[in-house]
C-alpha positions in Angstrom: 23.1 8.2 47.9 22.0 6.8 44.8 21.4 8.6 41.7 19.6 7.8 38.7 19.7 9.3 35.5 16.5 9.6 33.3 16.8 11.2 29.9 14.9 11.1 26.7 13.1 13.5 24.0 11.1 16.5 24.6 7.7 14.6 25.1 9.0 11.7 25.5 7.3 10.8 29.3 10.2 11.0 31.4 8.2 13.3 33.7 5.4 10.5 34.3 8.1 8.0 34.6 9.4 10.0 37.6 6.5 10.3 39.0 5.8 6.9 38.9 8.7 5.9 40.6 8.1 7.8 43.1 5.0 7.0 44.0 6.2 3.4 44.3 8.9 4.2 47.3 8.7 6.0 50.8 7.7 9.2 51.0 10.7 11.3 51.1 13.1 9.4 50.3 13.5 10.0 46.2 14.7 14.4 45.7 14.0 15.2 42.4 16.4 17.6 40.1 15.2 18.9 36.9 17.8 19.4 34.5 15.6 22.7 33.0 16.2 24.2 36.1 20.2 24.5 35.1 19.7 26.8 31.9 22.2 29.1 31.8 20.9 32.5 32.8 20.1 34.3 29.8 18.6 38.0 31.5 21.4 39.4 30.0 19.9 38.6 26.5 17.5 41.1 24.9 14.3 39.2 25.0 14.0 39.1 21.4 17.0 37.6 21.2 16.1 34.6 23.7 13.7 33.2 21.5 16.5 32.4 19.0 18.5 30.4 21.8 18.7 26.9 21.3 17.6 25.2 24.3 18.1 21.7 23.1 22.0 21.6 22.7 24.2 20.6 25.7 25.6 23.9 25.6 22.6 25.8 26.8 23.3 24.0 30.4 25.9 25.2 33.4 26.9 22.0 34.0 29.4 23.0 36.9 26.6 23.8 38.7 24.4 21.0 38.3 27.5 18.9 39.1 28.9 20.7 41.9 25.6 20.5 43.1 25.1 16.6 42.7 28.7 16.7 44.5 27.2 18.5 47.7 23.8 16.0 48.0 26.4 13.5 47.8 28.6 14.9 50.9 25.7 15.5 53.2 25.0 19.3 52.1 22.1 21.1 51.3 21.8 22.9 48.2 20.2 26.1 46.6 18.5 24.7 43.2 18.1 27.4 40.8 14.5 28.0 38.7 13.7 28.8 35.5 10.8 30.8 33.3 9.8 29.4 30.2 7.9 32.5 29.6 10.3 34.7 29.9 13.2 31.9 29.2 15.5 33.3 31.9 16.2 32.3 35.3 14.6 33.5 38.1 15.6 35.2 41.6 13.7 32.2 43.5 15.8 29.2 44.3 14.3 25.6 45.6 15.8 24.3 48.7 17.0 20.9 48.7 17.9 18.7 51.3 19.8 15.4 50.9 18.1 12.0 49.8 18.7 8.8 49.9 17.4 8.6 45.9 18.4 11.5 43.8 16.4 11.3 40.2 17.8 13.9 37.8 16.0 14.1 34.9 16.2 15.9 31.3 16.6 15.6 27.7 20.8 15.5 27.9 21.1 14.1 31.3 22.9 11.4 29.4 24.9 13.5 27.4 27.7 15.0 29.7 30.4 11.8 30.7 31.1 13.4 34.0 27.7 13.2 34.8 27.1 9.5 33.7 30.2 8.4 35.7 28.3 9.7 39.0 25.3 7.6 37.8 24.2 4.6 39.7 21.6 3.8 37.0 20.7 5.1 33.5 17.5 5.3 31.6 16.7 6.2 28.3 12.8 6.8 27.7 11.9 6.3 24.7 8.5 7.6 22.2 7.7 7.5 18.8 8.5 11.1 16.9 4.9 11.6 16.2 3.4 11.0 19.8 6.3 13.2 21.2 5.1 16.1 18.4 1.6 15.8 19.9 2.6 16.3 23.8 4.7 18.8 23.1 2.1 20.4 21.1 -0.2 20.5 23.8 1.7 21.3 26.8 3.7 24.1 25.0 0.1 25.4 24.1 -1.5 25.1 27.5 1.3 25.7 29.7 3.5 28.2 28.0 1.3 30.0 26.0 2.6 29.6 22.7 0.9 28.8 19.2 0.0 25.5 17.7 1.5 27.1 14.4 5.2 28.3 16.6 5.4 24.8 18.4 5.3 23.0 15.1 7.9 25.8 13.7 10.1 25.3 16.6 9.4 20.9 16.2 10.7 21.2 12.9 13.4 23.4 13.2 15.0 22.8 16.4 13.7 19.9 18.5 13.8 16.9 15.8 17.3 17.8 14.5 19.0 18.8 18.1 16.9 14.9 19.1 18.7 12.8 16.3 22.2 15.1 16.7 22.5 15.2 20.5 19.6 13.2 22.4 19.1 10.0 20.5 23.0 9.5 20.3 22.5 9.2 24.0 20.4 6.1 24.3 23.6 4.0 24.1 24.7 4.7 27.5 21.9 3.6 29.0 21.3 0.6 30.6 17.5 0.4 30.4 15.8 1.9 27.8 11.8 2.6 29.0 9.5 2.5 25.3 6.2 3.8 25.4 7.5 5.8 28.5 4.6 6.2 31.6 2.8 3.6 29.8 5.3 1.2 30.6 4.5 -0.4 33.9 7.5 -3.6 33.6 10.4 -1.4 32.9 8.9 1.1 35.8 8.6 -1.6 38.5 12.0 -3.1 37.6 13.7 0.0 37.7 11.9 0.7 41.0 13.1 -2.8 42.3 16.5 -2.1 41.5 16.2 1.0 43.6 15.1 -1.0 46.6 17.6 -3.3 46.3 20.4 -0.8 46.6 18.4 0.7 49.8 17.8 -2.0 51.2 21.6 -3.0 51.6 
């Protein structure tokens, strides 16, 4: 099994990078893990409260499970991946089942962060946007999709996402070995890092 690591900033296009990736290999062959979906469970947290977590530190994951669970897909077994609410910002009862692939992508802001994780990488990307352009997706997809304000998004920007970016996620980009700018927009970097991926199925 193969497994490639995609990280960069909140905005940055990593999910259109994925997608495009996969749209350039056989159908069911590439499985797909979201790194959101391993937030540790916060239901316990009065909901208050769990606006004030900091989802952008590598401490807001359960690694063990996203490893242990990279471990199974590796051996052969099925796994139970867990989901999460941004509304709510607490994991749900639902899981996602997951069978075994050929190509595992795992994607997220810190994919690149944790060393254990890296070492059971077969290839590492770092995508890469400008600050402003990132601002303006988030923006909008926090607006549309989670139903927040223009005026909280910004907040939230300002005070969490840029300074948890240069402290944790930017640091990152050094263990990469191809670093994607412009992210979905960048058609080279996405065919070479789909040739690669050939290239290791095909032997």
């Amino acid at each position: 099994m193969i497994i490639i690591g995609i990280a960069g900033g909140t905005g940055s296009g990593k999910t259109t990078v994925v997608r495009k990736i996969m749209e350039r290999l056989p159908q069911g062959e590439v499985g797909i893990i979201s790194q959101d979906s391993y937030y540790k469970d916060s239901s316990h947290v009065p909901e208050e409260d769990r606006q004030k977590i900091n989802f952008d530190e590598p401490a807001a994951f359960d690694w063990d499970l996203l490893l242990d669970h990279l471990k199974q897909l590796k051996q052969g077994q099925a796994i139970e991946m867990p989901t999460y609410s941004y509304i709510t910002s607490s994991r749900l009862a639902e899981t996602v089942h997951m069978e075994p692939h050929d190509v595992v992508v795992i994607e997220g802001i810190l994919v690149l962060s944790d060393p254990r994780l890296r070492e059971m990488m077969d290839i590492k990307v770092f995508v890469d946007a400008d600050g402003d352009e990132r601002l303006i997706r988030v923006i909008s997809r926090d607006c549309i999709e989670r139903g927040r304000t223009a005026e909280a998004v910004i907040d939230r920007y300002q005070k969490v996402l840029k300074p948890m970016h240069l402290l944790h996620i930017e640091p990152a980009k050094r263990f990469a070995n191809i670093i994607v700018p412009e992210g979905g927009h960048n058609e080279v970097a996405i065919n070479l890092i789909t040739d690669y991926i050939k290239g290791k199925l095909n032997k």
